[in-house]
C-alpha positions, 0 to 999 in steps of 0.5 A, spaced: 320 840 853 326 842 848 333 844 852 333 850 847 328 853 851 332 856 856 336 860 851 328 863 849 327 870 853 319 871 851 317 867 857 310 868 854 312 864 848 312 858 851 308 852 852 304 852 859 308 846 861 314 849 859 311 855 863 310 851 869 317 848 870 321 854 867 318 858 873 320 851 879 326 851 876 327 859 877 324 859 885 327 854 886 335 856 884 332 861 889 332 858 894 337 854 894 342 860 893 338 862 899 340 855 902 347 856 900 349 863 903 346 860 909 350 855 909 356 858 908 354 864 914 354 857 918 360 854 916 357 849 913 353 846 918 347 843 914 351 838 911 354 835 918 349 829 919 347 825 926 352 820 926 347 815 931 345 810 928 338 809 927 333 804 929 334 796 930 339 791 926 334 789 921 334 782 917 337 784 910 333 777 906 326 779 910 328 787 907 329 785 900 322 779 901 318 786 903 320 790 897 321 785 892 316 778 893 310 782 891 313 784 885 316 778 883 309 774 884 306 779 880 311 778 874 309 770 874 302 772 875 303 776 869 307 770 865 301 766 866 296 770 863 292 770 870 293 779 871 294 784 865 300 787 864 301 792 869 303 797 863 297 796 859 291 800 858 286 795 862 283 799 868 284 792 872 291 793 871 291 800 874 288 796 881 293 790 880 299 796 880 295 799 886 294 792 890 302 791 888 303 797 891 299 797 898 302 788 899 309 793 899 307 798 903 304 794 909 310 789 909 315 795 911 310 798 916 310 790 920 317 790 918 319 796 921 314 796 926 317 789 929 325 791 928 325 798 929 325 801 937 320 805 936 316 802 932 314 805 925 312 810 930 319 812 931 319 813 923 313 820 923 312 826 926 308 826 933 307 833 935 306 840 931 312 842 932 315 836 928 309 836 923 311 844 921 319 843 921 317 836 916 313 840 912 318 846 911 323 842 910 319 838 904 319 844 900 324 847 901 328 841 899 324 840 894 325 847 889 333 848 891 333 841 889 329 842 882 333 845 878 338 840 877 333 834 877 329 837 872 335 841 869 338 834 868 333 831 865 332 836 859 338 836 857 339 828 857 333 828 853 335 833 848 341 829 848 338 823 846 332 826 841 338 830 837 341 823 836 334 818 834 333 816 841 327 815 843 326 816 849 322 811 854 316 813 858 313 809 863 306 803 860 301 807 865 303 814 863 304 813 856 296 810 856 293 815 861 290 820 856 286 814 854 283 812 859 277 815 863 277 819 869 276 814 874 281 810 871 286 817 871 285 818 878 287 812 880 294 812 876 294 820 880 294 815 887 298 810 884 304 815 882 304 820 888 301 817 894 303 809 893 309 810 890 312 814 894 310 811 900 312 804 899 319 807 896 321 811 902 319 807 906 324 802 903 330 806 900 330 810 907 326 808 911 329 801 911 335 800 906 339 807 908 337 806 916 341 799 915 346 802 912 347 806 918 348 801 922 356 800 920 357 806 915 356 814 915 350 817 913 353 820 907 356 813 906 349 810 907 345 815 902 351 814 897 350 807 897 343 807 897 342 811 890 345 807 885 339 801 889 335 807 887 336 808 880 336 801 879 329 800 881 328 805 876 333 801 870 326 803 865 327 809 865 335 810 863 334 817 860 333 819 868 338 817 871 342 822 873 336 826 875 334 820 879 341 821 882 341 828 884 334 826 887 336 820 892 342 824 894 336 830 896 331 825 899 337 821 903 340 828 906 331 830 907 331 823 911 337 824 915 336 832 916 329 830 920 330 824 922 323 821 920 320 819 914 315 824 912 319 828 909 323 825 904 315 821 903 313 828 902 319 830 897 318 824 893 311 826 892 311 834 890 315 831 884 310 826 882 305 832 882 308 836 878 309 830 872 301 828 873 300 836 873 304 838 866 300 831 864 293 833 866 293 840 866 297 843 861 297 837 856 305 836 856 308 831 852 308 825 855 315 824 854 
């Protein structure tokens, strides 16, 4: 999707996909000019966080053996040649990134079970109440926040193509359509359920509630985003998209004081990338 494209006024020349984002970033500059004037109306309450620190003092080695040692054993499983490289087009390298993905998953949920004062109870959402202001908040955060992330991203990539580079995209999408229906569900598993789990669970759930324990919220989002970004050091022409979305996602967390928004958040925007791929044949790109 060329960033000249927002300069186009036909809406019906353009390619679906480019259809389909070109409308998410307009509803969601909506609603977040909707979100600002509510702001501005109260006096900028949306961006005073709670200050009380959440959950238990965790221990920092533990934290880091939970996220990193399955990727880590993966990697020397790979050097030697007992698993397919995880970006390979090999269905067994799809169920090795899942089982990578589940290991990272039940490691945070029994850390935080055991470190936490509620347990990972304390974490989700146990009413209703607290199930629908979740939910909402997830939406409404996820299209104010498309048009920078999203924005970002086309303009980087313009960038980048205009002076010869390519562009990086990850091994599984750039071998999806090749792949079977089984194996493309997987990958659609792998992208929008497991990953954002395993990856809010940590980077807030865990990492940002850590930080709280000695700075201020907007402090430990801020410190928490470069670590975001690095866990994604591949794809560097997302980079500044990859900022925006931390910011929004730690804000979500911090917000609701649970971790089922910013879960939700995180996977709204994976869909979208598996629904250009899959349904409206964008470029993997």
């Amino acid at each position: 999707m060329e960033f000249d494209l927002i300069a186009q006024t036909d809406f019906a020349s353009l390619e679906p996909y480019e259809q389909f984002i070109t409308s998410l970033m307009a509803a969601g500059a909506l609603v977040f000019f909707g979100w600002l004037i509510l702001s501005i109306r109260d006096r900028f309450a949306a961006f005073r966080l709670p200050t009380t620190p959440r959950g238990e003092l965790l221990i920092a080695p533990l934290v880091l053996v939970a996220f990193l040692g399955p990727q880590v054993i993966a990697a020397f499983a790979v050097i030697a040649n007992l698993l397919p490289e995880p970006g390979s087009s090999s269905e067994s390298a799809i169920y090795f990134t899942l089982m990578v993905q589940v290991t990272q998953i039940l490691l945070i949920v029994f850390l935080i079970a055991h470190t936490f004062r509620d347990g990972i109870w304390g974490c989700l959402p146990r009413t209703p109440r607290e199930i629908t202001s979740d939910a909402s908040r997830a939406v409404v955060t996820w299209l104010w926040v498309i048009p920078p992330v999203f924005g970002l991203l086309i303009l980087v990539e313009t960038l980048l193509k205009n002076n010869g580079i390519e562009i990086p995209v990850h091994g599984l999408i750039k071998k999806m359509r090749a792949m079977d229906q089984r194996g493309q569900f997987l990958i659609v598993v792998s992208a929008v359920v497991l990953a954002p789990i395993a990856e809010e669970l940590f980077y807030r759930g865990i990492l940002q509630t850590y930080l709280r324990r000695w700075v201020s919220p907007w402090a430990a989002i801020f410190i928490a985003t470069p670590i975001f970004i690095i866990g994604h050091y591949g794809l560097f022409h997302a980079w500044p998209s990859y900022l925006v979305l931390s910011v929004a996602l730690g804000y979500c967390y911090e917000r609701s004081g649970r971790i089922a928004a910013p879960i939700l958040v995180h996977m709204l925007f994976n869909a979208v990338t598996m629904v250009n791929l899959l349904l409206f044949d964008a470029p993997v790109s």
